[in-house]
matplotlib code that plots the C-alpha trace (Angstrom):
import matplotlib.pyplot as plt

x = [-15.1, -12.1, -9.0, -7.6, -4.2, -2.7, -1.2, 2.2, 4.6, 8.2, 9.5, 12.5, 14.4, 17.4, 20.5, 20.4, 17.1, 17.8, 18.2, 14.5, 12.7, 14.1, 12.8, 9.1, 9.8, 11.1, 8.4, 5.5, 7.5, 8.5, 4.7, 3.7, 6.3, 4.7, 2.2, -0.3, -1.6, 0.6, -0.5, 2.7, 3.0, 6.1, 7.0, 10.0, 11.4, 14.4, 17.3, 18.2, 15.8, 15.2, 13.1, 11.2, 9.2, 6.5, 7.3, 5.8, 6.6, 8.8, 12.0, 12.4, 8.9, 8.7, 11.6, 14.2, 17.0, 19.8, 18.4, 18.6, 21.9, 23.4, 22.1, 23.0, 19.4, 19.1, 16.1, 14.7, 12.2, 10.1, 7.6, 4.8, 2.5, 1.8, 3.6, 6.9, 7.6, 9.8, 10.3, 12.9, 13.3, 9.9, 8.1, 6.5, 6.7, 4.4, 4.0, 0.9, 1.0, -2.7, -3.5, -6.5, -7.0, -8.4, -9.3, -10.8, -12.4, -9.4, -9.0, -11.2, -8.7, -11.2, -12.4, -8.5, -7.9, -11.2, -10.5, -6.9, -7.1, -10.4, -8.9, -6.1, -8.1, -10.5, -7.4, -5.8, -9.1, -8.7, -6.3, -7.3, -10.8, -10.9, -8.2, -10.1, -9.6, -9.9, -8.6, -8.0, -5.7, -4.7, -5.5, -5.6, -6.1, -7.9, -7.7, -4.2, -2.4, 0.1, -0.2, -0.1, -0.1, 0.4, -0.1, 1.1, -0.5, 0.5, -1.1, -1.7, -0.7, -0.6, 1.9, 0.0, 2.6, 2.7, 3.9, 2.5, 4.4, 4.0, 7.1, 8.5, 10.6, 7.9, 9.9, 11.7, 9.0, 8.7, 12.6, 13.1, 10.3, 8.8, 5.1, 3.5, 2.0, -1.4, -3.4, -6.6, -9.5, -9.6, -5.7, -7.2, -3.9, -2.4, 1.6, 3.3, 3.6, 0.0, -1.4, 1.0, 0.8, 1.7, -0.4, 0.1, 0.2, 4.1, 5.9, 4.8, 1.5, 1.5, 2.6, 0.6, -2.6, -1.1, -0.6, -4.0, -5.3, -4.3, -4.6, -0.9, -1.0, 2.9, 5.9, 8.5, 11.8, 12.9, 12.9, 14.1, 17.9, 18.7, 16.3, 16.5, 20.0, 20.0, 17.0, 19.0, 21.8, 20.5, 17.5, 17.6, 21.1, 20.9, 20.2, 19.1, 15.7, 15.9, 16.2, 13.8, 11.6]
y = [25.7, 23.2, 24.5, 22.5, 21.2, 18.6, 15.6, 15.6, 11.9, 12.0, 8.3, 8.7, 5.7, 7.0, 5.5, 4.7, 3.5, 6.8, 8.9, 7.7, 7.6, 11.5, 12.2, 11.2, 13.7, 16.5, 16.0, 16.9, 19.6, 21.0, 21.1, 22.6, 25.9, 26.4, 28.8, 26.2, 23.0, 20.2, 17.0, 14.5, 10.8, 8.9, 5.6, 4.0, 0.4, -0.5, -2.5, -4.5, -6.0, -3.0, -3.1, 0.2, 0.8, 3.6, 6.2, 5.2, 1.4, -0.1, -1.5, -4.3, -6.0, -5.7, -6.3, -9.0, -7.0, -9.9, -11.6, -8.1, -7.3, -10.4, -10.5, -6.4, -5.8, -2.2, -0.8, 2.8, 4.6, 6.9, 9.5, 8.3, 5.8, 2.4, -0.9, -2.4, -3.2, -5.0, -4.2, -4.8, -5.9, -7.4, -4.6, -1.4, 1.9, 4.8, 7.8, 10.4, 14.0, 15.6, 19.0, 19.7, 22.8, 20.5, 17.6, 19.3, 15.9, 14.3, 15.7, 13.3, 10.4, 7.7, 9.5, 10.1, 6.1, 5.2, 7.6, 6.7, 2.1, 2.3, 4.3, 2.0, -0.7, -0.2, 0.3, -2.4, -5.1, -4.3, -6.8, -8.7, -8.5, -10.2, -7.0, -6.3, -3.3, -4.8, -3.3, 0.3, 0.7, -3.0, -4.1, -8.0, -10.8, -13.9, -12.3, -12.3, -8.8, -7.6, -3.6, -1.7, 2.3, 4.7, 8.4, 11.8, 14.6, 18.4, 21.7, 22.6, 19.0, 15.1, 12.4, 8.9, 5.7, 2.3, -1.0, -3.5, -6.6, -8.7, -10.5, -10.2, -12.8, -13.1, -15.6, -12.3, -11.4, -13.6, -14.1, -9.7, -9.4, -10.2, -11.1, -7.9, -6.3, -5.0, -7.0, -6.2, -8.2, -10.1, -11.5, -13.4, -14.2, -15.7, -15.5, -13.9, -16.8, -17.4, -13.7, -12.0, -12.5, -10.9, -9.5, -11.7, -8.2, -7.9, -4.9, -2.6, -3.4, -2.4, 1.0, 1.7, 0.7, 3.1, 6.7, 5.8, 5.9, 8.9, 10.8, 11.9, 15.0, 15.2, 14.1, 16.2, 15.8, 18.0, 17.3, 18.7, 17.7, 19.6, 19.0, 15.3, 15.4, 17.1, 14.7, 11.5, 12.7, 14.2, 12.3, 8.5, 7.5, 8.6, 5.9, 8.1, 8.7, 4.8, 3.8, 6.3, 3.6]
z = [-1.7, -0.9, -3.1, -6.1, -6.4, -9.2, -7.7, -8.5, -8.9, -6.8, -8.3, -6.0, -4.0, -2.2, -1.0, 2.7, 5.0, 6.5, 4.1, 2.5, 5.8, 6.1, 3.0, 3.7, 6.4, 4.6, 2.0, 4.8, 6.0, 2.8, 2.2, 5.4, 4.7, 1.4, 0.5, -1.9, -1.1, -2.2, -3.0, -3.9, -4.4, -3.9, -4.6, -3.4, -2.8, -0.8, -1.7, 1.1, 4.3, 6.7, 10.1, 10.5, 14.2, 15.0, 16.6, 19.5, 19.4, 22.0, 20.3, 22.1, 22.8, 19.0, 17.3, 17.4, 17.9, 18.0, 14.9, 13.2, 14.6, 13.7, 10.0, 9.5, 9.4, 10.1, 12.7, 12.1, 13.8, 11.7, 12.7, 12.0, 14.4, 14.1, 14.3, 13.2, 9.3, 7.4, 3.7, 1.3, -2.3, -3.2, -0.9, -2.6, -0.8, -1.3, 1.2, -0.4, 1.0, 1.3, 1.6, 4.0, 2.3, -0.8, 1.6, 4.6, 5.2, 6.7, 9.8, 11.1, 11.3, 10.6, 7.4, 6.4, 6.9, 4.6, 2.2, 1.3, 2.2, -0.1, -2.7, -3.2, -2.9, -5.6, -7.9, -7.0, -6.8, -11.0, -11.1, -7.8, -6.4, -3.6, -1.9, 1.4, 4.0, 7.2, 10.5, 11.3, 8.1, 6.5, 3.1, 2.9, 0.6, 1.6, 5.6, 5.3, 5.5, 2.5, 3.4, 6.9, 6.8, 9.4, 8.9, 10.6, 10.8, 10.5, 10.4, 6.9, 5.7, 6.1, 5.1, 4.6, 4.1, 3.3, 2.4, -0.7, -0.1, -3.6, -4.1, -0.1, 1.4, 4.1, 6.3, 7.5, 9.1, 11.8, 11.8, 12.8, 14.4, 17.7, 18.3, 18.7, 21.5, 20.0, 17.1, 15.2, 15.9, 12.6, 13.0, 16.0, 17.3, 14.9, 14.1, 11.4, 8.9, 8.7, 8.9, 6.0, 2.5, -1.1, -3.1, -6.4, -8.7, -10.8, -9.4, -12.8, -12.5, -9.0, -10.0, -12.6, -10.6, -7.3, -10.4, -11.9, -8.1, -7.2, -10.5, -11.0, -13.5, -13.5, -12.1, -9.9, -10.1, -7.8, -4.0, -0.2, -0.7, 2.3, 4.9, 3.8, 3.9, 7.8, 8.8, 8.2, 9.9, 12.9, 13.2, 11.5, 11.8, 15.4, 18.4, 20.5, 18.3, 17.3, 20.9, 22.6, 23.8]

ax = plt.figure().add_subplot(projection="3d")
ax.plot(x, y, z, "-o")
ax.set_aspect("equal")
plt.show()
């Protein structure tokens, strides 16, 4: 019988890009060293533009890098798959760790991306129901994306991340980034400007919808100083791991 752990709330923007795509980071590792399952929320929301690749994306077929550089837009890599971001003010963050101890379930990667896009979905099609999941991971209004995930998976434990864009400048989108390389089906080609869109839910409601989703039972204060602290340095602020490909 799959174990039971409370789903905990880490309401927790730091002060640097780095520093909070570490901390997604440290969370999955602080939860694979542990002895229990751990299941975690955080929400998050950056204060300035930031351009975020996949770890396996190539920088420069999908990002603008001269437009970035010119406007101080910084580009991270995280560790996680999938294609380029941008967020920024008007962009909600939320990274869930899963146990597979109490979701054995998700190591099917298929299962893991239905279970998490649908559970978001129905809580957030109370306030808006025509939200759709469409692609491998997207939820979309009207066929017109506001959220792209990506996931990484561990041993014991997985990290699953996001963006909701609801009040995003959405013209720096196709101003940072370049068209991409791979699309799903149902963008059929079409450029940035007409395939993005925000979700017309205020940025409280938006919370409140994600916590009742995921049945939050408490909230943690503390978190993986440390290892977040280490990460950033070593890892995110370095242009070696930014530039790898």
């Amino acid at each position: 019988m799959p174990s039971v752990a409370k789903m905990q709330l880490l309401d927790l923007t730091l002060p640097t890009p780095a520093e909070n795509l570490a901390l997604d980071e440290a969370l999955l590792e602080q939860a694979e060293q542990g002895t229990e399952p751990v299941e975690l929320l955080r929400l998050w929301e950056p204060t300035n533009p930031l351009v975020v690749i996949g770890r396996a994306s190539k920088l420069h077929e999908e990002v603008d890098f001269a437009t970035c550089d010119k406007r101080g837009v910084p580009v991270l890599r995280r560790s996680s798959g999938g294609a380029t971001i941008v967020t920024g003010p008007g962009c909600l963050m939320y990274a869930v760790v899963l146990s597979y101890e109490v979701h054995p379930q998700l190591s099917a990667l298929d299962v893991c991306h239905r279970y998490v896009m649908q559970r978001i979905q129905t809580a957030l099609a109370l306030e808006v129901p025509e939200v759709d999941f469409q692609g491998t991971c997207d939820l979309t209004l009207h066929g017109r994306k506001f959220s792209g995930n990506s996931l990484r998976c561990k041993r014991t434990h997985l990290i699953y991340h996001g963006t909701l864009l609801y009040d995003f400048d959405l013209t720096l989108i196709s101003e940072l980034l370049q068209t991409p390389p791979r699309m799903p089906d149902y963008r059929e080609g079409r450029p940035h400007e007409s395939f993005v869109t925000n979700v017309p839910i205020p940025r409280d409601i938006l919370r409140k919808r994600l916590i009742e989703a995921w049945e939050i039972d408490g909230q943690q204060t503390d978190w993986p100083r440390a290892a977040t602290e280490k990460l950033a340095a070593e890892k995110y602020t370095n242009p070696q791991w930014t530039s790898m490909r």
